[in-house]
Structures are given as C-alpha cells and as structure tokens.
N, C-alpha and C positions, 0 to 999 in steps of 0.2 A: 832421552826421556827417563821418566822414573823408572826403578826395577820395582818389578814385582816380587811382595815378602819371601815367597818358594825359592825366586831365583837367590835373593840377597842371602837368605839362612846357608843356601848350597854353597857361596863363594864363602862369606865370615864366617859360619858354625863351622859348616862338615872340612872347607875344604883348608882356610885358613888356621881352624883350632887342631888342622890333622886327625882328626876323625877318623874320617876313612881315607888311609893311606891310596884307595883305589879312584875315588870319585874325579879327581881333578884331570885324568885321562878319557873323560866319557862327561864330562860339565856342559859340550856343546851339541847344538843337533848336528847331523842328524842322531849321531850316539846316543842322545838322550832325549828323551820324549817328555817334557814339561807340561801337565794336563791338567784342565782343568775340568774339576765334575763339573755336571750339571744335575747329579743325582741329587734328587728332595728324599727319597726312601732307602729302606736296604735293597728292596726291590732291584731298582735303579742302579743304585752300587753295585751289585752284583752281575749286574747287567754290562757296567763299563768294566766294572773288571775284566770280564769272560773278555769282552772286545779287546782289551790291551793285551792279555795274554793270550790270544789267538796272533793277534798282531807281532809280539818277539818273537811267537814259538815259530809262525810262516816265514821271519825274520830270519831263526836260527838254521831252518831246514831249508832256506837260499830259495823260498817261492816270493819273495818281497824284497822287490829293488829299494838298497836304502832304507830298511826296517830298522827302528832305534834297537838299541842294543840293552837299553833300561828305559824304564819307566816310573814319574814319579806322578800320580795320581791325587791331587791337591783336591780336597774336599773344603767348599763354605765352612768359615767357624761358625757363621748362625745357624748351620744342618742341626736339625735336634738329631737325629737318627746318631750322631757320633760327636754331640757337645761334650761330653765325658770320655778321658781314657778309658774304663771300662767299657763303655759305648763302642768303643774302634774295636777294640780287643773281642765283644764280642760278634760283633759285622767279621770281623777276621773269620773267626769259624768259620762260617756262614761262605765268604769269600774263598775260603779253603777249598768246601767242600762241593760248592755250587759252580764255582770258577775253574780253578785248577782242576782238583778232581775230576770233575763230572768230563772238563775239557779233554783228560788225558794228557795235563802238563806236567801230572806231579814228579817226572824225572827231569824235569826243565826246567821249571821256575821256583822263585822261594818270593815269599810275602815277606817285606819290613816294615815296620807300624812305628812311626811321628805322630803326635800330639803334643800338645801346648800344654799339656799337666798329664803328662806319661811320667809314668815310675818304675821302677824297677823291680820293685817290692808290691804283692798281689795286698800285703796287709798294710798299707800305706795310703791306701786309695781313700777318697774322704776328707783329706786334709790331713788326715794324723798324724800325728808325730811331727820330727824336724824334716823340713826340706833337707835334702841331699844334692847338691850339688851332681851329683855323678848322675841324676835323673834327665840332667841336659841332653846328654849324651843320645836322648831319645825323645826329646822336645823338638819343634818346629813351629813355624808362626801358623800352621793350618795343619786339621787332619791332614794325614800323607799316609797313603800306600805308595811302598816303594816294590816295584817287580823287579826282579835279578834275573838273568841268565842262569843256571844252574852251573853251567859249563865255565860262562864267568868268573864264579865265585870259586870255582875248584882251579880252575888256573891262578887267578889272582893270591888264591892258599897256598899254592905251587909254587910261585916264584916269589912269593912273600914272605923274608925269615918273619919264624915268630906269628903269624898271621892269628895264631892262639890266643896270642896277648895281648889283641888291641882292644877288648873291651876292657880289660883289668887298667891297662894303659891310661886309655881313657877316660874311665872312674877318677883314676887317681890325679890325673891332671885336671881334670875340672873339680874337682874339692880342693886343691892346692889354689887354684883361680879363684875361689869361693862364690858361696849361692848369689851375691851381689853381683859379682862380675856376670857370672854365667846370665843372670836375668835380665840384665842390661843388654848386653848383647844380642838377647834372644828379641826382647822387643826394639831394639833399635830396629831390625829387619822389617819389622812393621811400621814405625816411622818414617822411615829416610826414604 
C-alpha cells in the first residue's frame, strides 16, 4: 500500500539525508508512535498533546507495557490553527505550558516543531528574503510535533561524537544539495 507523507519524509528526509543520526534506531513501532491529530483547535492540540506525553512519560516510568519511546504527532495541513510556521511555533508555547508543564514532564520530555515552511530565521517568516535551503532541515510534508524522551536525547548526546554539530552539519549539507533538491524531495513525500 501507499506510505503515508509522515512516514515517507521519516525514511528519505530525516533518516536517508542523515538528519538525525538517531532516528533510524526508533523508525518502527512499537519505538515509535506515528499519530495522527484529529485536533480542529489549539484547544484540542493541547489536549493530544498532554495525551502523548502522559503516554512516554507512563512509558518511561515502566507503568506501560510497550509505551513508544517517541512520538510524532502529524497535524492536517488544512488545520488553520497551525497553517503558518508561526502558527506552530506559537500552539508550541501553549503546548509547553499547558502539556508538559502543567503535566509535570518538563524533566522528561522536549517538543520538536516540522512544518512545511519552517525557518530558521524568526525574520524570515512571510516569504522574505531568499529561501535557505538549510530550512529543510525543519520542514515536513504536515505540521509535526515531535516528543523526545528527555533521557533519550541525553544518551543519544552521550554516545554520539560531536552530537553539537549536527545541526551546523546539517545546514551545510542541505545548501550544498540546493533549495531545488531539498524541495523536490520534500514534496515527492506527498506524491508518491
């Protein structure tokens, strides 16, 4: 059967273009939890959020048989609530404080924000200026919240030389690919 865009960006972006040197150890369930909102508001949003991360954190503390290990949380692109990279970035707060926060996650979990016109640069937003290629780096074919392990991510820095430099890394290999390549790619995952 067809893949669906989430999964296809996770194989060709992240784990093919090496991205993230960690992903391809956690690409399957149960390790990973592939979700799809059903949130129409941030209401809502904030609502599956709390759910997922109650879910790793019961996960992490071994009260859940089989709890994924991550979580990527695929939002509608027709959601107006988070059509816009600003739009995600600011539900993020919000998911911060109303999710984690309030949950009592914040020494467990970390929020990562995909968008299909994420940038890197806060003064970029709008169109201006030149595309950057290196903005790929934080594109996906759908809003995506991605939940981390806390404990994950510190291992993973642990046994990972260098773990500093994979965003500079990064950067620099997808502007070397150019914004043509990167774009192609990104939308292939919604075609094929």
């Amino acid at each position: 059967g067809r893949r669906p865009p989430p999964r296809l960006w996770l194989e060709r972006v992240v784990i093919a273009e090496r991205l993230c040197p960690f992903a391809a150890a956690v690409r399957e369930e149960p390790r990973l939890r592939l979700q799809a909102s059903r949130a129409t508001n941030e209401d809502e949003a904030v609502a599956e959020v709390a759910a997922e991360a109650s879910l790793l954190a019961r996960g992490l503390r071994g009260e859940v048989e089989g709890a994924p290990e991550t979580t990527l949380l695929v939002f509608d692109e027709g959601a107006a609530f988070v059509r816009g990279w600003m739009d995600l970035v600011r539900l993020s707060w919000r998911l911060q404080a109303e999710a984690i926060l309030a949950g009592g996650y914040a020494e467990e979990l970390q929020l990562v924000l995909f968008h299909p016109l994420a940038v890197h640069s806060a003064y970029a937003q709008g169109g201006e200026g030149d595309e950057d290629p290196a903005d790929y780096s934080l594109r996906a074919p759908h809003p995506t919240v991605h939940l981390l392990r806390e404990a994950d991510v510190l291992e993973a820095v642990r046994r990972y030389p260098d773990a500093a430099e994979i965003p500079s890394r990064n950067k620099a290999a997808l502007r070397k690919q150019g914004q043509p390549a990167c774009k192609e790619r990104l939308e292939g995952c919604r075609r094929d």
